[in-house]
C-alpha positions in Angstrom: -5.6 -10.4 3.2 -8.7 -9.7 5.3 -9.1 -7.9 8.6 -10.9 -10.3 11.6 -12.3 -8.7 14.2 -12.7 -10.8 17.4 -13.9 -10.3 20.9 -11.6 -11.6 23.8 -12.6 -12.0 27.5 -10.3 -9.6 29.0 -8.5 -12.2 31.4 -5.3 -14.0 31.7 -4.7 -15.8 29.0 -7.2 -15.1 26.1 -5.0 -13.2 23.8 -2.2 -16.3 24.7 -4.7 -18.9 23.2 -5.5 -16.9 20.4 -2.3 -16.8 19.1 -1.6 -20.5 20.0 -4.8 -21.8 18.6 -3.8 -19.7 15.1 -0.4 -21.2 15.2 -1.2 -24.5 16.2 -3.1 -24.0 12.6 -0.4 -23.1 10.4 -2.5 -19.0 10.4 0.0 -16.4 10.1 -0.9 -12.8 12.2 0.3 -10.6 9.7 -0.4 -7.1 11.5 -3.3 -6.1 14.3 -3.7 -5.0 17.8 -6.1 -6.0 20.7 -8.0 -2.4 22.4 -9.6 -2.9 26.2 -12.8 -2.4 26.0 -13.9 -3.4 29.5 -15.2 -6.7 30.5 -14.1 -7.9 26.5 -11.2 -6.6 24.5 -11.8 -6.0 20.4 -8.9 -7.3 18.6 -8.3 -6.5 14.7 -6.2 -8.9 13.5 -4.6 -9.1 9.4 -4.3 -12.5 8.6 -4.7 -14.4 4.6 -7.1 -17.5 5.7 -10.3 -15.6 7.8 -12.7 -17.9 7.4 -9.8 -20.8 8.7 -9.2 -18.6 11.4 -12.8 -18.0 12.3 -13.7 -21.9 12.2 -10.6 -22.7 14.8 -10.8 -20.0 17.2 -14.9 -20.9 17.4 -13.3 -24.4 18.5 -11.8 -22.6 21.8 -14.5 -19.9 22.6 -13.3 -17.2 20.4 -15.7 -15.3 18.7 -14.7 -13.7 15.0 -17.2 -11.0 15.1 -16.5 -9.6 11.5 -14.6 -10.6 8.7 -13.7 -7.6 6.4 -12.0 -6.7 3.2 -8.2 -4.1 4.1 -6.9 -1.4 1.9 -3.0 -1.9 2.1 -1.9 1.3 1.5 2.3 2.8 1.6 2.9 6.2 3.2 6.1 8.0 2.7 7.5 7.3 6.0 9.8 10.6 5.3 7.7 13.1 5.0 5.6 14.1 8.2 1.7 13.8 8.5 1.2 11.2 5.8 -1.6 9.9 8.0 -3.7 13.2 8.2 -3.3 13.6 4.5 -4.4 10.0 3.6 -7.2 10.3 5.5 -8.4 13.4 4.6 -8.3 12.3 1.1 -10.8 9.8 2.2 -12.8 11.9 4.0 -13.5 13.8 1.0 -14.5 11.2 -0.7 -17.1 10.6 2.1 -15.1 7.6 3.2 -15.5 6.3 6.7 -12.6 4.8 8.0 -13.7 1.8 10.7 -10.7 0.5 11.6 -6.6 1.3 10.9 -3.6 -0.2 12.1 0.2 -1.2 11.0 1.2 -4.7 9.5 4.7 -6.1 9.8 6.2 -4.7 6.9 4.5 -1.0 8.0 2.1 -0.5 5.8 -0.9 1.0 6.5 -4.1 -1.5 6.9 -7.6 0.5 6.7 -11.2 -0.9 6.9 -13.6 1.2 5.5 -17.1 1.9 5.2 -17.1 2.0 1.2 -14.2 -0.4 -0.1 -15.3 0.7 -3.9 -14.4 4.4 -2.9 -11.1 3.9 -0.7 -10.0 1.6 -3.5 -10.1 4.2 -5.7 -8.7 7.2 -3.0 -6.1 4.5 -1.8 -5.1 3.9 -5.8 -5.1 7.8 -6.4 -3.1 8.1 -3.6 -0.4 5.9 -4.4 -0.4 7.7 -8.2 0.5 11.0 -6.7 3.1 9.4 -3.9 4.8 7.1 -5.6 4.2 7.0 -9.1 2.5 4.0 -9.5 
């Protein structure tokens, strides 16, 4: 899974034709959001096939700005402030993180400045949480 970052005209219909255009290609959206960001919107979008979905939404005007690699990480959804803890263990680590959102099976998806290092928080992480 990788993260696309596109940049929508914010008017009618743009985030409509996204999704038909991926669709229409067999792309599945498998987590992301769209943020207003004035004249354009940023979308961050979790899909499998990036570079398909880059070459089809070119085809309609849609511009894939950045293709990156996700940390898929699991927080214990019962026990409060999982999100400031996971990301203060990247912060110590001196891990920026770019970009975080929710997929479709809630899971955390995180873009980061230093994949090495969040692979290896996100992996200590999930030792002390879940055992794995």
């Amino acid at each position: 899974m990788k993260d696309i970052t596109v940049k929508l005209s914010n008017v009618p219909g743009m985030l409509a034709l996204f999704g038909k255009t991926l669709g229409a290609n067999k792309i599945s959206l498998e987590g992301g959001g769209v943020f207003d960001n004035g004249v354009y919107s940023i979308g961050h979008f979790l899909v499998e096939e990036a570079e398909q979905a880059r070459d089809v939404l070119a085809q309609v005007g849609i511009e894939v700005t950045k293709i990156s690699e996700v940390l898929i990480q699991r927080l214990r959804q019962d026990v409060p402030g999982q999100l400031g803890l996971f990301c203060q263990k990247m912060a110590d680590a001196g891990v920026n993180i770019l970009v975080q959102y929710s997929d479709h099976d809630h899971q955390l998806i995180v873009v980061v400045d230093d994949f090495d290092k969040g692979m290896s928080v996100s992996k200590a992480w999930m030792k002390d949480n879940f055992g794995e």
